[in-house]
C-alpha positions as CSV (number, residue, x, y, z in Angstrom):
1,X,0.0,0.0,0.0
2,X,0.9,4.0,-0.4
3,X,0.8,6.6,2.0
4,X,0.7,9.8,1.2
5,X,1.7,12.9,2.5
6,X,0.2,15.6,1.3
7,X,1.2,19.2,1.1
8,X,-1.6,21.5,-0.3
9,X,-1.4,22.9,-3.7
10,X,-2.7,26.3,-4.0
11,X,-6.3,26.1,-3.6
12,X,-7.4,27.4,-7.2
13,X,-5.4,24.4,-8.6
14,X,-7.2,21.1,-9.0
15,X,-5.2,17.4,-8.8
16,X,-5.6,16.2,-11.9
17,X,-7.5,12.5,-10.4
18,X,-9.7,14.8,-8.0
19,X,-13.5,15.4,-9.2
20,X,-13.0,17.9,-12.5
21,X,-9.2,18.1,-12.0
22,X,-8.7,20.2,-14.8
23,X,-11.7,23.1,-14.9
24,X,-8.9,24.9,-14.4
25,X,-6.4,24.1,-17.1
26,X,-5.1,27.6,-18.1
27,X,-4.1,28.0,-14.3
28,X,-2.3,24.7,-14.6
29,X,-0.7,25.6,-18.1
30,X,0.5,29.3,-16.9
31,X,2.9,27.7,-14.7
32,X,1.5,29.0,-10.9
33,X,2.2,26.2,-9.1
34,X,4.9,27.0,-6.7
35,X,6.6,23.5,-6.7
36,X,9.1,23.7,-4.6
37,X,6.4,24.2,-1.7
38,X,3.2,23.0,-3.0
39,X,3.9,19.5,-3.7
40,X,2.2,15.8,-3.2
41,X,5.1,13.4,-1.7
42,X,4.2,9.9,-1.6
43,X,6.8,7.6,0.6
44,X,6.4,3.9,0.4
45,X,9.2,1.0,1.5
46,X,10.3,-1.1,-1.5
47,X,8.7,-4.1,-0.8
48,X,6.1,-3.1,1.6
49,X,3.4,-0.5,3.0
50,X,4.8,3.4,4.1
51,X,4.8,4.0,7.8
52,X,2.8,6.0,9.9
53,X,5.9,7.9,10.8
54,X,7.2,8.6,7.3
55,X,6.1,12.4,6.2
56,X,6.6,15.1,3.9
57,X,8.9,17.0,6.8
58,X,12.7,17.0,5.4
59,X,14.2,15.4,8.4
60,X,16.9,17.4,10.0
61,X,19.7,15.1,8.6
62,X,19.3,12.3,6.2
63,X,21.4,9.2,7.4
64,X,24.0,8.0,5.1
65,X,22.7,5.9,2.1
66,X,23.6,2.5,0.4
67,X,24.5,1.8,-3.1
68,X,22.1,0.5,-5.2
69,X,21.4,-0.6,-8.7
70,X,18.2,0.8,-10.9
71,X,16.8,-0.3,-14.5
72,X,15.6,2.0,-16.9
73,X,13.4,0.8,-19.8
74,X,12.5,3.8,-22.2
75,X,8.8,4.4,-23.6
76,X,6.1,0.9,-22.8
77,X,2.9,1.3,-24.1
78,X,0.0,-0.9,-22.7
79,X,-2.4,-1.0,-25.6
80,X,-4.6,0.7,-28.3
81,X,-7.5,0.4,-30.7
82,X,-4.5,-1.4,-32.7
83,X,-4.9,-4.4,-30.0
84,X,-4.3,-5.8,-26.2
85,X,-0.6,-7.2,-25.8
86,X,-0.7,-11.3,-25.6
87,X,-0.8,-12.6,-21.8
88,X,-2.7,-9.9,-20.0
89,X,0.2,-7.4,-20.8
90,X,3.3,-10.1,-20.1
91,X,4.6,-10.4,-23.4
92,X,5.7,-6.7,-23.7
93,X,8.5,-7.4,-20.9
94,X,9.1,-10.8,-21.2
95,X,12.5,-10.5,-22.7
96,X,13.5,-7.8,-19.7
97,X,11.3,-9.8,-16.7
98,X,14.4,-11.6,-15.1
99,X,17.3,-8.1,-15.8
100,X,14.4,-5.6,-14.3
101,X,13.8,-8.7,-11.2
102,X,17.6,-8.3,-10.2
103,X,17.9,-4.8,-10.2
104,X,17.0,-3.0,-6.4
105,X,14.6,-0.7,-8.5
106,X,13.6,-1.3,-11.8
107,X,11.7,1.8,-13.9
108,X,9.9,2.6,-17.1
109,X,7.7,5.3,-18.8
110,X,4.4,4.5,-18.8
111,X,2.9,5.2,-22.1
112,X,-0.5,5.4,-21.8
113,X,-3.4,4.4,-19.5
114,X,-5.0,1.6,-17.7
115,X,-8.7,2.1,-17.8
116,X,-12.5,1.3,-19.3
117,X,-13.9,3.6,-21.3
118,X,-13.3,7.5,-20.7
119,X,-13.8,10.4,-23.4
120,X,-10.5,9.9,-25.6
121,X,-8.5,12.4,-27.3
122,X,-8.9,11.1,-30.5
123,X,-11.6,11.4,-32.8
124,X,-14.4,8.8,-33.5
125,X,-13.1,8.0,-36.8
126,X,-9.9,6.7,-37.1
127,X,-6.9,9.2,-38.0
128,X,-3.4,8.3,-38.8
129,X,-2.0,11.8,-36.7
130,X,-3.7,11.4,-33.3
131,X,-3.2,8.1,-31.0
132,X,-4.5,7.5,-27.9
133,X,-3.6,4.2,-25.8
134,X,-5.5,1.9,-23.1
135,X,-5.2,-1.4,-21.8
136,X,-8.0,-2.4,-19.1
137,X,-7.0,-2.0,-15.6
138,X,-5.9,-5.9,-14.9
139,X,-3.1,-5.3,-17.1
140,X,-1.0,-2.9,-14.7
141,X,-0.5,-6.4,-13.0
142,X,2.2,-7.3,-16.0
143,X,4.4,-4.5,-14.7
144,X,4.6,-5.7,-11.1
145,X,4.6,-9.4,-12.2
146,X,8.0,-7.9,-13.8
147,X,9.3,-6.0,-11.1
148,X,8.8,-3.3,-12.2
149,X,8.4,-0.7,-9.6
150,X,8.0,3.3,-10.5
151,X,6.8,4.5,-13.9
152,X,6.9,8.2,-15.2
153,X,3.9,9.6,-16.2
154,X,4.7,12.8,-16.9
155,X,4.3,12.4,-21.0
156,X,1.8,12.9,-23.7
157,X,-0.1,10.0,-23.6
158,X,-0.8,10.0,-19.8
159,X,-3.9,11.9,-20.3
160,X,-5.1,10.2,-23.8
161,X,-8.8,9.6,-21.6
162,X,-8.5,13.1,-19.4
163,X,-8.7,12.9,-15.8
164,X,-10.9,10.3,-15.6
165,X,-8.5,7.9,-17.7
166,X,-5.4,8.9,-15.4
167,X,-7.3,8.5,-12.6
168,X,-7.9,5.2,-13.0
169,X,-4.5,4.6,-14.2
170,X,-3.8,5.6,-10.9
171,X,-5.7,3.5,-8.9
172,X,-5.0,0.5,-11.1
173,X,-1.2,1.5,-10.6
174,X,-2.0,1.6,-6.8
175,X,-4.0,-1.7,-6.8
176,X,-0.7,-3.5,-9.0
177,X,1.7,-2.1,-6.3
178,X,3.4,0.1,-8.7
179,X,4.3,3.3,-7.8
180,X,4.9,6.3,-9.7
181,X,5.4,10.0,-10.2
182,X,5.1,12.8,-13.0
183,X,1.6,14.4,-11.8
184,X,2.4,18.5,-10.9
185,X,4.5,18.9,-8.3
186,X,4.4,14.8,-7.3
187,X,7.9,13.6,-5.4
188,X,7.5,9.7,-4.7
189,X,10.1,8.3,-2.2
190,X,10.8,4.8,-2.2
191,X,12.7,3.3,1.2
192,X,15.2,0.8,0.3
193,X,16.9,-1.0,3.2
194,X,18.8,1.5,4.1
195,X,18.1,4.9,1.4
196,X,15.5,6.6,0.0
197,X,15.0,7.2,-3.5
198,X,13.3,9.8,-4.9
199,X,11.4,10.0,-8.2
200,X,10.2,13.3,-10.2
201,X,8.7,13.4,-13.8
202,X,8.8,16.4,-15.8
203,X,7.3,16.9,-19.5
204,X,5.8,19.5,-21.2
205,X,2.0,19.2,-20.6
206,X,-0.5,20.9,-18.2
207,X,-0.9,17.3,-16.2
208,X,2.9,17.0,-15.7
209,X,5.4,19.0,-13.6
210,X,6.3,21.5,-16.1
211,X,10.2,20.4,-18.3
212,X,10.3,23.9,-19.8
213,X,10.0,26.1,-16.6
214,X,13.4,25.7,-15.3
215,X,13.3,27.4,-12.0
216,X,10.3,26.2,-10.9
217,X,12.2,22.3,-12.0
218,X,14.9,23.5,-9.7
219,X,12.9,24.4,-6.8
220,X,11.1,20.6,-6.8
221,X,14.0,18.8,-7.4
222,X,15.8,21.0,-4.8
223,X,12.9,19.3,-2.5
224,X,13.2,16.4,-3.3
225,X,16.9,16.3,-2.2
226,X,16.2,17.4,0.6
227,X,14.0,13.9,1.4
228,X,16.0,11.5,0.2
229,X,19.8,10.0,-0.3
230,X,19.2,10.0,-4.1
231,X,17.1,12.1,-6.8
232,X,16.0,10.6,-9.9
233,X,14.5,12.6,-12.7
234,X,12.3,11.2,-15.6
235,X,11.9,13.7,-18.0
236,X,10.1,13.0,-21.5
237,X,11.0,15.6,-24.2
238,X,12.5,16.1,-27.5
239,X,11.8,15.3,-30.9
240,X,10.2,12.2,-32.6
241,X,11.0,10.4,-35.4
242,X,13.8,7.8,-36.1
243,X,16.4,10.2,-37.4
244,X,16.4,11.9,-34.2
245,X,18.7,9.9,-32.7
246,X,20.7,13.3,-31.5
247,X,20.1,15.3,-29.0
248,X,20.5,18.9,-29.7
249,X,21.0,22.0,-27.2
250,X,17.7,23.7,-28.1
251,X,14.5,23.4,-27.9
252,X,12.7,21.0,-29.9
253,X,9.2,20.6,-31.3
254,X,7.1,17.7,-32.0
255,X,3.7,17.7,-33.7
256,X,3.8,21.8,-33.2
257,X,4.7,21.3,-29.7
258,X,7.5,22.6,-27.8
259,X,8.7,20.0,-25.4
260,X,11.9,21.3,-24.0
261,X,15.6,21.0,-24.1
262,X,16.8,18.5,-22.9
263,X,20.1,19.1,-22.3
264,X,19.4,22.1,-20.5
265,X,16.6,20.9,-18.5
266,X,18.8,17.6,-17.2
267,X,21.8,20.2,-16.8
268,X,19.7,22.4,-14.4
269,X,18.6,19.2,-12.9
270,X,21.5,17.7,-12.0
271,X,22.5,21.1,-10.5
272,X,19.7,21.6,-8.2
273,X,20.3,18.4,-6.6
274,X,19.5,15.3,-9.3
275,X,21.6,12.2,-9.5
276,X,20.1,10.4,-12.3
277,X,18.5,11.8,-15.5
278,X,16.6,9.5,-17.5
279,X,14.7,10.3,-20.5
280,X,12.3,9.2,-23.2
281,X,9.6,10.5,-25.9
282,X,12.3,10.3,-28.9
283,X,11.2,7.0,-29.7
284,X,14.7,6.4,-30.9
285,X,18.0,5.5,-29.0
286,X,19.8,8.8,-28.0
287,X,23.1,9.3,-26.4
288,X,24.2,8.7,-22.6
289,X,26.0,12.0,-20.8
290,X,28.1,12.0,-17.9
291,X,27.6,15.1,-16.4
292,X,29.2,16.3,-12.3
293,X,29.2,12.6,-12.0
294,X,26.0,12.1,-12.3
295,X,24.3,9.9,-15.4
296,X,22.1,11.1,-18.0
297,X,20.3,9.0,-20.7
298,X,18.4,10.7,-22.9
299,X,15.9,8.2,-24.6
300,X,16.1,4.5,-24.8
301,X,13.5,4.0,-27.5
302,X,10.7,1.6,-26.9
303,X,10.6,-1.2,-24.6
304,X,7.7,-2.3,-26.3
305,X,4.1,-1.3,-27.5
306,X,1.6,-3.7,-29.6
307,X,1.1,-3.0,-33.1
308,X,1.7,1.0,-32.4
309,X,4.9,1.7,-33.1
310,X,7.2,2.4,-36.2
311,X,9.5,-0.3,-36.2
312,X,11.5,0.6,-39.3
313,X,15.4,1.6,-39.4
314,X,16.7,3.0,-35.9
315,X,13.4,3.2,-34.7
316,X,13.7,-0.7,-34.4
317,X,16.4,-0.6,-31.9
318,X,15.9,-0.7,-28.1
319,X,17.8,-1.0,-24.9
320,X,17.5,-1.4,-21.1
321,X,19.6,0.4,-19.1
322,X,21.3,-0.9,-15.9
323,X,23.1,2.1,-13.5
324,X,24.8,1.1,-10.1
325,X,24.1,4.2,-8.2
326,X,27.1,5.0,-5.4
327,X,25.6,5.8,-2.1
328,X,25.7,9.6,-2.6
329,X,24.5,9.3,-6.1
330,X,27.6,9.5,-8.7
331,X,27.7,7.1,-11.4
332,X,29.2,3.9,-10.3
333,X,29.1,1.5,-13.4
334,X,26.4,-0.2,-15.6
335,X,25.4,-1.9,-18.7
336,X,23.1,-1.3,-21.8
337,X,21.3,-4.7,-22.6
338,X,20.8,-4.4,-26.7
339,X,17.1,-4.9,-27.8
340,X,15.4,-5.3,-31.1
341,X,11.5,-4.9,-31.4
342,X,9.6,-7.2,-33.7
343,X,7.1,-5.9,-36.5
344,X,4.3,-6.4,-33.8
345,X,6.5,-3.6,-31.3
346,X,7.2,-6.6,-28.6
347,X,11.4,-6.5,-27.5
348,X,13.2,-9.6,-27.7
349,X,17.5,-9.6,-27.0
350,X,19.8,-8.9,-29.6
351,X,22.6,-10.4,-29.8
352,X,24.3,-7.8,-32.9
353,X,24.8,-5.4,-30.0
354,X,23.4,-2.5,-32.8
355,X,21.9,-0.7,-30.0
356,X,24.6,-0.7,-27.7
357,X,27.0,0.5,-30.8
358,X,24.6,3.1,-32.0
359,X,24.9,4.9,-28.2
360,X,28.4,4.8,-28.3
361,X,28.2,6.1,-31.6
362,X,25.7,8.8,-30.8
363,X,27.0,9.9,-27.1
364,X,30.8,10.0,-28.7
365,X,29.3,12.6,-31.7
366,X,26.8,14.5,-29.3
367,X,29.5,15.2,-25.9
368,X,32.6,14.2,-26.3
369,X,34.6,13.8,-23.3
370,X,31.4,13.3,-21.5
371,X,30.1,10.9,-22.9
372,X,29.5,7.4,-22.0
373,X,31.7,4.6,-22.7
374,X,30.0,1.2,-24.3
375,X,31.9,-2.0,-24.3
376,X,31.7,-5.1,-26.1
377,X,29.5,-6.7,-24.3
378,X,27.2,-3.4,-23.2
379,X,29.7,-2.4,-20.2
380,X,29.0,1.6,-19.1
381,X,31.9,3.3,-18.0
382,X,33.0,6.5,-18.1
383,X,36.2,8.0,-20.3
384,X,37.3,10.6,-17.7
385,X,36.7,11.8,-14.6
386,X,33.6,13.4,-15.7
387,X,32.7,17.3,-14.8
């Protein structure tokens, strides 16, 4: 179970799964909420229910942490009108299951919604620019029966059924024991056995604490770090499409959106407090950063969706990260497991290595002496003391 401690957001500003979360959208969308104050922390032990004791009051000194080793698996979508993944949702992770089980905490971004029903985005007809995805509530199960235990849901497709569709993506989320983060001004802290983790999201959308509004970022990560032994950051931004495999120092635009820069935005990040930066929404593999010693990956492509996703050329590729986080955050080592999706979108292993040469390829190109190294056999390691 979760408990959560709640810290109230300002009182003209709706939760987006409370009763008509979002009557007041252009309040949401101008940016007002004042993060690093008004923010919803939800602390739960891995493994087990939160304490009665455990609130959102920074305690006066954090004891020190332990390492610990954390999987990240890049965009997963649960379904669509395109079909229902085989096995109740298994088959999407089924080539991951036993990596993400061995990992302390193993993370993805959530894609999507669990739910019945709701008013979708998209039209009645059928169009070939607008996609909305759902997969009924049982499903959320798969990620838990995977070990899977925080997803992001700070992206575009979180609120494909409006509040009522993350809402119950919520409580199905709740109901699988998986936790998660991304909602305006949401911190989740997760007790290991002897640390906290804590998880922020951050994308570019009213329902999402807000990638393009850097101080505000600041102030809540600056929170966050202030609860736990180790920040984590999901942030879903940039550009689609499977040439985008770089990540650029501006801001770039998707479907006439603007969704951030994402080397800024992790930059500022990291500098308020983060320790690990982990992104998605490309669709593609991008490059891995090494930045103050902390690690940033900036998309891993898809870890799988049924039947939705392009799966020509890079876009084909996929990976799942594995970071070993030292006990006051710095990059300690890792490994990229290579992954290729079939033509339905579901990841098996690959044993070409491609994607594990096309980040070396890509983080070499995109930061130089900061960039990640990639061995062989998918070993992460940096090329100097990074800065």
């Amino acid at each position: 179970m979760e408990s959560l401690a709640r810290v109230s957001l300002p009182p003209r500003i709706a939760r987006p799964d409370a009763p008509g979360g979002f009557r007041r959208e252009r309040l949401l969308a101008a940016g007002l909420l004042v993060l690093s104050v008004c923010a919803t922390i939800a602390v739960v032990r891995h493994g087990g229910a939160a304490g009665a004791a455990d609130s959102a009051r920074p305690p006066a000194a954090l004891p020190p942490g332990q390492a610990f080793t954390l999987t990240w698996g890049g965009d997963l979508t649960p379904g669509s009108r395109y079909g229902l993944p085989p096995r109740g949702g298994r088959s999407l992770l089924a080539a991951v299951r036993r990596r993400m089980r061995r990992a302390d905490l193993a993370t993805l971004n959530l894609e999507g919604t669990f739910g019945v029903g709701g008013r979708s985005k998209c039209p009645v007809i059928p169009s070939a620019t607008c996609f909305a995805f759902q997969a009924p509530p049982r499903n959320a199960r798969a990620l838990r029966n995977a070990g899977v235990d925080v997803v992001n849901l700070a992206n575009n497709h979180a609120f494909d059924f409006g509040a009522t569709g993350m809402g119950q993506t919520v409580r199905a989320l709740r109901r699988a024991g998986v936790r998660f983060t991304g909602r305006p001004g949401e911190i989740a802290v997760v007790r290991l056995k002897r640390a906290k983790v804590a998880f922020l999201g951050f994308a570019a959308y009213r329902w999402a604490s807000p990638i393009r509004d850097l101080p505000t970022a600041r102030a809540l990560v600056a929170t966050a770090a202030k609860l736990a032994n180790v920040v984590v950051v999901f942030m879903h931004a940039g550009a689609e499409g499977s040439d985008k495999i770089h990540t650029p120092n501006v801001d770039e635009q998707a479907y006439g959106e603007l969704r951030g820069n994402p080397r800024a935005f992790a930059h500022a990040a990291v500098d308020a407090g983060a320790d690990l930066v982990l992104g998605s929404g490309p669709h593609v593999l991008r490059g891995i950063e090494l930045y103050r010693h902390r690690l940033i990956a900036y998309s891993l492509g898809n870890l799988g969706g049924y039947r939705n996703f392009g799966v020509g050329g890079n876009s084909a590729l996929s990976a799942l990260l594995r970071v070993r986080v030292a006990a006051g955050g710095a990059f300690a080592g890792g490994s990229l497991f290579s992954l290729r999706l079939s033509l339905s979108g579901i990841a098996s292993a690959d044993p070409t290595g491609a994607a594990g040469r096309l980040v070396a390829e890509v983080s070499t190109e995109d930061f130089g002496a900061r960039a990640i190294a990639v061995g062989p056999r998918g070993a992460l390691s940096a090329r100097r003391p990074a800065r």
